[in-house]
SEVEX-12489 format. One line per 10 residues: number of its first residue (from 1); their letters; for each residue z, y, x of N, C-alpha, C. Coordinates in Angstrom, 1 decimal, decimal comma. Layout:
// SEVEX-12489
NUM = a = Z Y X Z Y X Z Y X  ...
//
This chain:
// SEVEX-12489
1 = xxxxxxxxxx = -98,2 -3,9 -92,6 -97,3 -5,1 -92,8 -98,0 -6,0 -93,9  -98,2 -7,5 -93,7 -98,9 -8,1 -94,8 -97,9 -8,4 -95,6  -98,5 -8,6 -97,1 -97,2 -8,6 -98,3 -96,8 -10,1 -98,2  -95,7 -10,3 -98,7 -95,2 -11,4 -98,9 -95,8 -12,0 -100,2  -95,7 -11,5 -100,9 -96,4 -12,2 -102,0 -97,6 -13,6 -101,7  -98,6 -13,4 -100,7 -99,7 -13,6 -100,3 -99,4 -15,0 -99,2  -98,3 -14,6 -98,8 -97,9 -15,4 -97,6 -97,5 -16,9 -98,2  -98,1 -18,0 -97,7 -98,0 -19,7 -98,3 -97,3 -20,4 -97,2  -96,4 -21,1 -97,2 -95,9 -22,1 -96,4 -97,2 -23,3 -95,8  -97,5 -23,4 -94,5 -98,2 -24,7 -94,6 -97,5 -26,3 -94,7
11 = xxxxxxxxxx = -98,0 -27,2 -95,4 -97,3 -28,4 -95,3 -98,6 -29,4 -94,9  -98,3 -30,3 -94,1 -98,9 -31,2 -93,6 -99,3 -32,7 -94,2  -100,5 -33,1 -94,5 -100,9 -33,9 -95,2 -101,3 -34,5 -94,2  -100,4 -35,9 -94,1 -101,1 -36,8 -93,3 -102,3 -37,6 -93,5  -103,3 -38,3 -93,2 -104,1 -38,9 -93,3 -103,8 -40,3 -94,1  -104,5 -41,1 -95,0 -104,3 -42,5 -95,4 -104,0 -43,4 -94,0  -103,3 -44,6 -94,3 -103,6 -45,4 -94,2 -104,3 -46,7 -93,9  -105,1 -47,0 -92,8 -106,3 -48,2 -93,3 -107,5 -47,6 -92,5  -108,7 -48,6 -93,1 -109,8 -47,8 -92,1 -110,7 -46,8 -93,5  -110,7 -47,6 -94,4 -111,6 -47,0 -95,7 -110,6 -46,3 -96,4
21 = xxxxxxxxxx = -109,3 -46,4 -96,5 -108,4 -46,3 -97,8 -108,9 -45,3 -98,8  -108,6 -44,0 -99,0 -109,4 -43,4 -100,6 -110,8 -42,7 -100,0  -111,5 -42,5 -98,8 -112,7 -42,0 -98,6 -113,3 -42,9 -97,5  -114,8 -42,6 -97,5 -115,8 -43,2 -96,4 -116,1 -41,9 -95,1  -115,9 -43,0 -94,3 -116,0 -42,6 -93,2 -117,1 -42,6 -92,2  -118,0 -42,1 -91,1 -118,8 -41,9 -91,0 -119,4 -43,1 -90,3  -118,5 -43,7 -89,7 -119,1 -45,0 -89,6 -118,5 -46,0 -89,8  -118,2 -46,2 -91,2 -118,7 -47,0 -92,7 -120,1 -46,6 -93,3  -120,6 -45,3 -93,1 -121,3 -44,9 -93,9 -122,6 -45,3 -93,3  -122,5 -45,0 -91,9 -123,5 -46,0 -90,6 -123,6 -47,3 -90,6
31 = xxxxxxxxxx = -122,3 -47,7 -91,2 -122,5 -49,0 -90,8 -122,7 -50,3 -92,3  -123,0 -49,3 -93,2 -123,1 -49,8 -94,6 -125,1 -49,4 -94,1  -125,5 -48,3 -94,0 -127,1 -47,7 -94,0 -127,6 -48,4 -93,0  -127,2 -48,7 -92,1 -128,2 -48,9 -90,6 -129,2 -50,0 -91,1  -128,5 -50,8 -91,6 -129,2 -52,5 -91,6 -130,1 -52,5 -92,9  -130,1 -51,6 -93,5 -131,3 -51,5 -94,9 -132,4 -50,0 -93,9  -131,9 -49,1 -93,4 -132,9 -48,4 -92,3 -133,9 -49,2 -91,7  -133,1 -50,6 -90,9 -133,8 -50,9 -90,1 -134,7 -51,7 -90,8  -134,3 -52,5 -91,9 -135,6 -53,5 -93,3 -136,7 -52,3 -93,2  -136,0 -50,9 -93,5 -137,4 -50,0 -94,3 -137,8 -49,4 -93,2
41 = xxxxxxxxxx = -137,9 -49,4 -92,0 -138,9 -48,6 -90,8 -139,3 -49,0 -90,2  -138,8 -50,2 -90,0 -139,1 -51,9 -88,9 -138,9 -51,2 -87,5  -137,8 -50,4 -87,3 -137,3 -49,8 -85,9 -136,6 -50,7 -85,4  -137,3 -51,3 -84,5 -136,5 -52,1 -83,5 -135,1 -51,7 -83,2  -134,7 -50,4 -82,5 -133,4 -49,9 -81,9 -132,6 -49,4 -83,1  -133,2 -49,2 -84,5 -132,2 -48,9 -85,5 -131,8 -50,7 -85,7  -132,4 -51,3 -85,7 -132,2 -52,9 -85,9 -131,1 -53,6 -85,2  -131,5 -53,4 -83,9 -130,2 -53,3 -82,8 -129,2 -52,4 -83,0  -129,0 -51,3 -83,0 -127,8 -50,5 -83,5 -127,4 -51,4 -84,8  -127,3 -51,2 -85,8 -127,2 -52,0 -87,1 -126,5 -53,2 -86,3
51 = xxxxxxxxxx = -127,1 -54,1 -85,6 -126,1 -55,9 -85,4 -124,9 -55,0 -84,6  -125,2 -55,0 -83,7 -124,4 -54,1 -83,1 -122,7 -53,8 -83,7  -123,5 -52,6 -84,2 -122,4 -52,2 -84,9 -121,6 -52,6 -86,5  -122,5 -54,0 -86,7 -121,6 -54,5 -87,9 -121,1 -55,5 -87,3  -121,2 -55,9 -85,8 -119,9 -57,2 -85,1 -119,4 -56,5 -84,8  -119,5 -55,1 -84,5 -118,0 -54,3 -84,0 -117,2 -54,4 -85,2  -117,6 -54,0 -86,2 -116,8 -53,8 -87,2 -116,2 -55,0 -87,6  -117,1 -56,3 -87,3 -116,6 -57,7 -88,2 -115,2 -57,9 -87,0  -115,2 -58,0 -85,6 -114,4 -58,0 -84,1 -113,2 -57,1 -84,5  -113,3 -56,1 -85,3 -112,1 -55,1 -85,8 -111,1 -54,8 -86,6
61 = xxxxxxxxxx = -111,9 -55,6 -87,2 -111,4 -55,9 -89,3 -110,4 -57,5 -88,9  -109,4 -57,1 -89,4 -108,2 -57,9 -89,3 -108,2 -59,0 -90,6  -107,6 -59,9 -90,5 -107,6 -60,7 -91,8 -106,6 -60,1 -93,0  -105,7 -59,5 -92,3 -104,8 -58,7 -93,6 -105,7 -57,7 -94,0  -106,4 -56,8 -93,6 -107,5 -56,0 -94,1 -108,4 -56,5 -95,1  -109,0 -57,4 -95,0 -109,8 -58,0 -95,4 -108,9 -58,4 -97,1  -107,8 -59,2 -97,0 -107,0 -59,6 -98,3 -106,5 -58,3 -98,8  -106,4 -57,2 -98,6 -105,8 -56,2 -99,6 -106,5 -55,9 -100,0  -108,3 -55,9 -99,2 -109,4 -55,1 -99,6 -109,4 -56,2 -101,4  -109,4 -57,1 -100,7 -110,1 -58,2 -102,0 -108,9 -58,1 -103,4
71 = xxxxxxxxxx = -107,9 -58,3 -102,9 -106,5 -57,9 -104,1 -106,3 -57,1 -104,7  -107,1 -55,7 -103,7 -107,8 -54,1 -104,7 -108,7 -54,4 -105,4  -109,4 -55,3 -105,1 -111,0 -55,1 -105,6 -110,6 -56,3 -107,2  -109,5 -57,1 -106,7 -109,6 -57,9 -108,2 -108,7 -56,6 -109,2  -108,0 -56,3 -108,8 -107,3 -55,3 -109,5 -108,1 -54,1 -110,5  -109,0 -53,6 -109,3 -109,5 -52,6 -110,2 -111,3 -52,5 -109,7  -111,7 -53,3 -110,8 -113,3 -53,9 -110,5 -114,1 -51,9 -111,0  -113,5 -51,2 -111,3 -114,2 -49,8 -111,5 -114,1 -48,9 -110,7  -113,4 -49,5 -109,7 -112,9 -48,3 -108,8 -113,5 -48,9 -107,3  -114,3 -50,1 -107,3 -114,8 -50,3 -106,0 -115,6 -49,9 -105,2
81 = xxxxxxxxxx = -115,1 -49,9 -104,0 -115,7 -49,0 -102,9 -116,7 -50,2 -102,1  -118,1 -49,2 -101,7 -119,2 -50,5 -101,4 -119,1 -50,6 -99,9  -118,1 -49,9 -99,2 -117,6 -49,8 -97,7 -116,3 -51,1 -98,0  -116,1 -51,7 -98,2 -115,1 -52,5 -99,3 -115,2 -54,2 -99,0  -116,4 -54,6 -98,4 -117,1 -56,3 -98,4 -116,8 -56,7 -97,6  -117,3 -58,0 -97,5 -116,9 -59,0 -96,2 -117,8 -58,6 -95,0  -116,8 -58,5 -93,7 -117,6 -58,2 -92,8 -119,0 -59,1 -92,2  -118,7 -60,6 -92,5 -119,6 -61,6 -92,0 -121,3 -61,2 -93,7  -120,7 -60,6 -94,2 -122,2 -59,9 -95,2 -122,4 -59,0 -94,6  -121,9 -58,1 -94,1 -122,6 -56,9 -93,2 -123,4 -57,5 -92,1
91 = xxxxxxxxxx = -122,5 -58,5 -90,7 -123,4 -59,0 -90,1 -124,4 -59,7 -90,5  -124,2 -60,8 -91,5 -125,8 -61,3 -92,1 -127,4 -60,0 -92,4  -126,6 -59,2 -93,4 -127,5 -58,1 -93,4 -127,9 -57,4 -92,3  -127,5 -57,4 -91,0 -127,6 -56,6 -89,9 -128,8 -57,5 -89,3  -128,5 -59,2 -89,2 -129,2 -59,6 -88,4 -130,6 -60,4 -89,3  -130,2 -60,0 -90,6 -131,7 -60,6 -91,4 -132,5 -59,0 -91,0  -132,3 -57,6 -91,2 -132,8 -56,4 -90,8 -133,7 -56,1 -89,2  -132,7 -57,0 -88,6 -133,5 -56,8 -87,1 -134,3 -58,5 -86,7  -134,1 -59,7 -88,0 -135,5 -60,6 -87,9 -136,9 -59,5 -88,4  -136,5 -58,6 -89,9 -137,6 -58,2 -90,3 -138,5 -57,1 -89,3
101 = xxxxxxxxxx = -138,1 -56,9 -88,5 -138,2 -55,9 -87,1 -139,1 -56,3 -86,7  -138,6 -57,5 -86,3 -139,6 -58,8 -85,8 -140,9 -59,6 -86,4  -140,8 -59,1 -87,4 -141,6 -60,3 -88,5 -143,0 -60,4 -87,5  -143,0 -59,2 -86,8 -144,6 -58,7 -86,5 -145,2 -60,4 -85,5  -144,0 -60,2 -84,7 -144,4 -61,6 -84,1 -144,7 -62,5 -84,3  -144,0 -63,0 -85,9 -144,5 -64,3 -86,2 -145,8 -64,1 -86,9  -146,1 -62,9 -87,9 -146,9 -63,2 -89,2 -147,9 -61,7 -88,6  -148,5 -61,3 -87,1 -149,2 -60,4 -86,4 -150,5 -59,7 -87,9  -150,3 -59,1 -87,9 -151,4 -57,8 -89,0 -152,8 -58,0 -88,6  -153,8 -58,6 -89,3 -155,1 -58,9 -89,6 -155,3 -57,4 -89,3
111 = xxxx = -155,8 -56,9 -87,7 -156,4 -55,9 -88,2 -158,3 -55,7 -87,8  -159,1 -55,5 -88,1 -160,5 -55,4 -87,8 -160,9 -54,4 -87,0  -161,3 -54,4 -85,5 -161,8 -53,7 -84,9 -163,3 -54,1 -84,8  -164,4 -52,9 -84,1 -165,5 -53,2 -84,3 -165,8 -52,4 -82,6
//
């Protein structure tokens, strides 16, 4: 017979609130990384994923979302979360990451064959 002593009631902790509320999620965390991946490897399809998925996110993000983020963020400038910004800076960053993808086309690599 197991002792009572040992035995704990479970109680149920619901989840936050929101899409970020107190932790980052995995795709915040994709979708904060992709678009500096794609600057530093010049991968085309990380470049694409990256636009991609920062218009999903800007298409998702409600305008009340957006103002509580910012009326936390004037509130408490120590506690800001970098999953936290304006979605239209995510897309900017997404789609300057997949020009630099590209650079090759415009500015092609001097290379010397013999």
């Amino acid at each position: 017979m197991a002792r009572q002593d040992l035995v704990t009631r479970y109680t149920h902790v619901f989840p936050p609130h929101g899409m970020y509320a107190s932790t980052q999620s995995v795709s915040g965390l994709l979708n904060q990384s992709m678009p500096m991946a794609a600057i530093f490897l010049r991968n085309k399809f990380v470049g694409w994923f990256a636009l991609i998925q920062s218009i999903h996110y800007f298409l998702n993000t409600s305008e009340e979302e957006i103002s509580l983020a910012t009326a936390k963020e004037a509130q408490d400038k120590k506690n800001e979360n970098p999953l936290e910004k304006y979605p239209v800076l995510k897309v900017a960053l997404s789609f300057i990451g997949l020009c630099v993808c590209y650079l090759e086309l415009v500015f092609p690599n001097a290379t010397t064959t013999k």
